[in-house]
C-alpha positions in Angstrom: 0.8 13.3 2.6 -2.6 12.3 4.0 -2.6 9.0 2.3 0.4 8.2 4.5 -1.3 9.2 7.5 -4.0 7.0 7.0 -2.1 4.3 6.2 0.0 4.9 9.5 -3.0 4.8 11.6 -4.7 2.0 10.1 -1.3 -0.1 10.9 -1.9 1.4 14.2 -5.1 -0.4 14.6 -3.8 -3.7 13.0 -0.8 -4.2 15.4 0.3 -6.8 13.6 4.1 -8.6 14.3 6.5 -7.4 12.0 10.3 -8.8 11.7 13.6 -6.3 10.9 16.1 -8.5 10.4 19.2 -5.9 9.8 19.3 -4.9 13.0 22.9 -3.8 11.7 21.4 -1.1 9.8 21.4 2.0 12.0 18.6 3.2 10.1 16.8 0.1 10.9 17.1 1.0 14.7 16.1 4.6 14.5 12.5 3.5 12.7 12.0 0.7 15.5 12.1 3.6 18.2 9.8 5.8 16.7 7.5 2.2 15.8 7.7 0.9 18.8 6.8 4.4 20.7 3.9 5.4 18.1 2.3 1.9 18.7 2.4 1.1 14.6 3.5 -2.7 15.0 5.0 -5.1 17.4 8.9 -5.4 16.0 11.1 -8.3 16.3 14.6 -7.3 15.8 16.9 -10.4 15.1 20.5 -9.7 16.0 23.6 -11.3 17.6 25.4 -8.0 17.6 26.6 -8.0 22.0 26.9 -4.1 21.1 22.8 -3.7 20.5 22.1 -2.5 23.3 24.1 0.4 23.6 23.5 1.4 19.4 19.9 1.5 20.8 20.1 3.5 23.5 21.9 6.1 21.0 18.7 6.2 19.5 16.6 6.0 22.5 15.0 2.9 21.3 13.8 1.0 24.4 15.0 -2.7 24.1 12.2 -4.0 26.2 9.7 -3.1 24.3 10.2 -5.1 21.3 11.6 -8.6 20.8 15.0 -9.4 19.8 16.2 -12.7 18.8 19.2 -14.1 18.2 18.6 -16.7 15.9 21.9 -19.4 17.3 20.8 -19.1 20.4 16.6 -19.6 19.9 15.1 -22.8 19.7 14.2 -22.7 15.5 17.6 -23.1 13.8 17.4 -27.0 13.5 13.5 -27.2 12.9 13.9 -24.3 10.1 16.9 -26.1 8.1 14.7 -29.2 8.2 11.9 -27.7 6.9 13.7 -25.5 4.4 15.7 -28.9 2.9 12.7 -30.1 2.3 11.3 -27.2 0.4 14.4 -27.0 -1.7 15.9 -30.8 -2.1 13.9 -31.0 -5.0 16.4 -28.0 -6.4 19.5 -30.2 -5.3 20.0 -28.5 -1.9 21.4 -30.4 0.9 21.1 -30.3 4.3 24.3 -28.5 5.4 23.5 -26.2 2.7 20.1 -25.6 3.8 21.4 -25.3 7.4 23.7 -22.8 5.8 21.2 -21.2 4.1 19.2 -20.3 7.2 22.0 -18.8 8.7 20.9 -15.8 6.9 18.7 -13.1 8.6 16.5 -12.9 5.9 16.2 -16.3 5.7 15.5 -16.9 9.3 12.9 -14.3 9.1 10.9 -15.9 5.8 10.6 -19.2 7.7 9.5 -17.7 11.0 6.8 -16.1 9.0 6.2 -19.5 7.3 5.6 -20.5 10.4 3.3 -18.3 11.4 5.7 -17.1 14.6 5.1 -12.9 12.8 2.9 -11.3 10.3 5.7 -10.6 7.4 9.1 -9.3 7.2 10.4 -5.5 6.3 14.2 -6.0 4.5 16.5 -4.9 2.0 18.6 -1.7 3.9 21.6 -3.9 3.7 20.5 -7.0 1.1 19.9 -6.5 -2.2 16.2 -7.1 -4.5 17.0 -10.5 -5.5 18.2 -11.8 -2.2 15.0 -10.4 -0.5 13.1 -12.1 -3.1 14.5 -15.2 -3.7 14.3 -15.6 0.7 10.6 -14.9 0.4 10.0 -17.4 -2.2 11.7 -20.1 -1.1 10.6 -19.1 2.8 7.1 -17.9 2.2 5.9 -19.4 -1.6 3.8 -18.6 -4.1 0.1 -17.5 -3.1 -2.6 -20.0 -4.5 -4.2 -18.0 -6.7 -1.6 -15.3 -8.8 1.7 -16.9 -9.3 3.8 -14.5 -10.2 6.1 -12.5 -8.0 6.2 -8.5 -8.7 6.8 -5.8 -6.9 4.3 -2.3 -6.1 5.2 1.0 -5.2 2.5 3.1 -3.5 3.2 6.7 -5.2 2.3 9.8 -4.3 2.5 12.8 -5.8 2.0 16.2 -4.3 -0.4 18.6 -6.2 -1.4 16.4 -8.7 -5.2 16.0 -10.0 -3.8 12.7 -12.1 -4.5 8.9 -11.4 -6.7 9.3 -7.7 -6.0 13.0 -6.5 -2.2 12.1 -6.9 -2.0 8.2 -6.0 -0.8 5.8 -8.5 0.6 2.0 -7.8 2.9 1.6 -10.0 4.2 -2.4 -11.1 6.3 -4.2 -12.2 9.3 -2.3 -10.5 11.6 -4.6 -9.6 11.4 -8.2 -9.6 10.8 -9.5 -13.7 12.5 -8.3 -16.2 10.6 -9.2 -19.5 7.1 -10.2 -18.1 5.3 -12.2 -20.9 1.6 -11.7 -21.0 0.6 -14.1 -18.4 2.9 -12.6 -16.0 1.7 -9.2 -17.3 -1.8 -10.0 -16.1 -1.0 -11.6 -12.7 1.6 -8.3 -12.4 -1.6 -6.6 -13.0 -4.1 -8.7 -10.4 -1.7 -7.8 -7.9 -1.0 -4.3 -8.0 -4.9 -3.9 -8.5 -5.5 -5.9 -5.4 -3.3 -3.7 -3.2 -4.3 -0.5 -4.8 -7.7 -1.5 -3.2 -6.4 -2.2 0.2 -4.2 0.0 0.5 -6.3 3.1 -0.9 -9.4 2.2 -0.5 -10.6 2.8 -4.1 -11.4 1.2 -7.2 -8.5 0.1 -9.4 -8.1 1.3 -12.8 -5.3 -0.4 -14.5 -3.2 0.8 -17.8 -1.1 -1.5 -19.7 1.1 0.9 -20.5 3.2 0.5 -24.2 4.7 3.1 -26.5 1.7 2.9 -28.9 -2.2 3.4 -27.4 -4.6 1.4 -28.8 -3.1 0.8 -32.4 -1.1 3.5 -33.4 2.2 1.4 -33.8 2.9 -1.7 -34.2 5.2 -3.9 -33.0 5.7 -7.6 -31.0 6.7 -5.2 -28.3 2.8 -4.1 -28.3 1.5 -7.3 -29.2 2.2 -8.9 -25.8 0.3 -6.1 -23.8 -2.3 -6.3 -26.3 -2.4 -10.0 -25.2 -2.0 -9.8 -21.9 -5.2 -7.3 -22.0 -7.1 -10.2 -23.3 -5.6 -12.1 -20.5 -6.7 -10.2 -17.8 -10.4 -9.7 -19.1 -10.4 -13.6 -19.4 -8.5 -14.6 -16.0 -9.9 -11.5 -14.3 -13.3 -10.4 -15.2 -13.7 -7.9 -12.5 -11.1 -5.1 -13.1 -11.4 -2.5 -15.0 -8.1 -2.5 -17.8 -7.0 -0.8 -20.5 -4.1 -1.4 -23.0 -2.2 -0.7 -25.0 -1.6 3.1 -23.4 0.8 5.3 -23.7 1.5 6.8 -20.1 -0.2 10.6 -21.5 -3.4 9.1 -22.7 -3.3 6.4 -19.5 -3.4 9.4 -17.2 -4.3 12.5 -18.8 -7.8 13.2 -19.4 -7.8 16.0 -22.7 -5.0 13.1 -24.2 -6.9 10.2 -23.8 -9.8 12.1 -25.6 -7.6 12.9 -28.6 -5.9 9.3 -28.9 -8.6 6.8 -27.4 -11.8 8.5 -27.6 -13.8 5.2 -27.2 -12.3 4.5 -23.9 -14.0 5.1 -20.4 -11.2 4.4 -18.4 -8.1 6.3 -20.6 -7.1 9.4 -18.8 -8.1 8.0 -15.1 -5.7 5.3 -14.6 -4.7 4.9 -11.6 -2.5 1.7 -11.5 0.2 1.7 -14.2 1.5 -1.5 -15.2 4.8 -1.3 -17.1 5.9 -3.7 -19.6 9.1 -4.4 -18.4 11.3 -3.8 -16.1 13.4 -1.1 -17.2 10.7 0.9 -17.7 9.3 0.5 -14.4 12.6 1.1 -12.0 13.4 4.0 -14.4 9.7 5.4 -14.1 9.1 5.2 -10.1 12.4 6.7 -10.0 11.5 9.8 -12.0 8.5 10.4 -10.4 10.0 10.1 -7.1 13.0 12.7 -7.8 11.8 14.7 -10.6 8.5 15.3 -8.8 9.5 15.0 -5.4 6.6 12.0 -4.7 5.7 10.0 -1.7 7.0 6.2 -2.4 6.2 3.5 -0.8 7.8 0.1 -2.0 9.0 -2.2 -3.5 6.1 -3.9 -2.2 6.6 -7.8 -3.0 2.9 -9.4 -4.1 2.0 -13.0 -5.4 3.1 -14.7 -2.1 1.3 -16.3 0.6 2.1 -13.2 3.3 3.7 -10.1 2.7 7.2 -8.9 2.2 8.4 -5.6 1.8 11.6 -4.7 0.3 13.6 -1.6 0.7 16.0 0.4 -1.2 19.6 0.3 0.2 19.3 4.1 0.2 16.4 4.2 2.2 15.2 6.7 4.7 14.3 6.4 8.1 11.0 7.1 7.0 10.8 4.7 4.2 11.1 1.6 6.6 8.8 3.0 8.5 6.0 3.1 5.7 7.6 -0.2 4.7 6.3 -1.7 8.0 3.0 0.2 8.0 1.6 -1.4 4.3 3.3 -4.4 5.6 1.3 -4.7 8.8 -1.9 -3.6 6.7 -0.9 -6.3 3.9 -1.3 -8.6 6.6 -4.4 -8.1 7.6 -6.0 -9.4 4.1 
């Protein structure tokens, strides 16, 4: 899709430091060599596997043109568990435990981007969602202004006049699973602010809800209707609307039967969900069902980016992974 295209070569231009940590992963490997060769980022592999070298040269992926630590052997371990004790001792940790702790790859990499020693970090072919997140919070924290993790996806979907000629961002999709309307609104700051960056266009957001604009009623719709409010308070400058449902959100001949008074109904092109379910089971259509483009789970609300991946992830999808990653960085 060309929205992928341009997003590859606008990494291209960044080259910004990006960390794999599961250099396990096969597929992790085959998307460095094809990264490292097209020039889209500078990769730092960690790894203590003594085999490496030759699982890389089945893939042709030169070892000399990336970095590969192993974390034991570099000189970070002891100043890392330091400073992650001290993020976490309020929480009870202790300092074998946060010694421990950094033992993990992801973990190693959320500090070393703490640290400012790479850009952001691309994980999740071999660690689940909540272990991603939970190493970027502690490692990397909340950003100052939205405090709220979430997660984007980037979708795209071919021949489809919808949303902006096809392109949607879709949130919450995998980090919280009952959002209350505070967190609804933040959810919504975010994926607004990467729809911009990453596409180039104006956000339009829709709180999406089973009922647009008054036609049920229920506390289920209260709390978008309330975080609506939120947003226009918190956020002055984006465009919203909710309650939607998705037809009139997207839809242009919908929204003009169910919310004529609206300027934005039937254009939406950032769909906030209002909880989880409905977000991981609506990407998920969209990507099988109509065979989309998706990018993500994109983590927003921290201080630099993190990227998760689904543990049945293409080669591809890390790839894309690293690109918005590199591009997030650059904000």
């Amino acid at each position: 899709m060309e929205i992928l295209a341009k997003i590859r070569q606008r990494a291209k231009q960044t080259r910004r430091k990006i960390i794999l940590p599961e250099s396990d992963d096969d597929r992790v490997l085959a998307a460095a060599k094809v990264i490292v060769e097209e020039k889209i980022a500078d990769i730092i592999l960690l790894s203590q596997d003594e085999a490496l070298g030759k699982r890389a040269d089945a893939f042709g992926l030169d070892l000399s043109k990336l970095e590969v630590i192993d974390p034991d052997k570099s000189e970070y371990p002891e100043k890392f568990a330091e400073q992650f004790y001290q993020l976490r001792k309020h929480k009870g940790i202790t300092p074998k435990a946060a010694r421990e702790q950094i033992n993990s790859f992801i973990y190693f990499a959320g500090m070393m981007v703490r640290n400012d020693l790479a850009h952001g970090f691309v994980a999740g072919a071999s660690h689940t969602t909540p272990n991603v997140a939970k190493a970027a919070i502690y490692c990397i924290g909340f950003g100052e202004e939205v405090r709220t993790i979430s997660s984007c996806f980037l979708v795209s979907v071919p021949n489809c006049s919808y949303g902006q000629d096809g392109i949607f961002v879709f949130s919450d999709c995998g980090i919280v699973p009952d959002p209350s309307p505070l967190q609804l609104a933040n959810i919504s700051a975010s994926a607004a602010e990467l729809f911009q960056l990453l596409v180039e266009q104006e956000p339009r957001i829709a709180l999406l809800s089973f009922s647009s604009k008054g036609s049920a009623h229920h506390p289920l719709v209260d709390k978008v209707i309330k975080a609506e409010q939120m947003i226009k308070d918190k956020y002055p400058q984006l465009k919203v609307e909710g309650e939607l449902q998705l037809d009139a959100a997207i839809v242009p001949e919908v929204a003009k039967m169910k919310v004529p008074q609206s300027s934005l109904a039937g254009s939406a092109n950032v769909l906030i969900f209002p909880n989880l379910d409905a977000g991981n089971i609506g990407y998920k259509l969209v990507q099988r069902l109509a065979k989309a483009d998706v990018i993500g789970p994109m983590m927003t609300g921290l201080k630099k980016p993190c990227s998760d991946l689904s543990r049945g992830c293409t080669i591809d999808e890390i790839i894309n992974a690293v690109c918005t990653t590199a591009i997030r960085a650059t904000s």
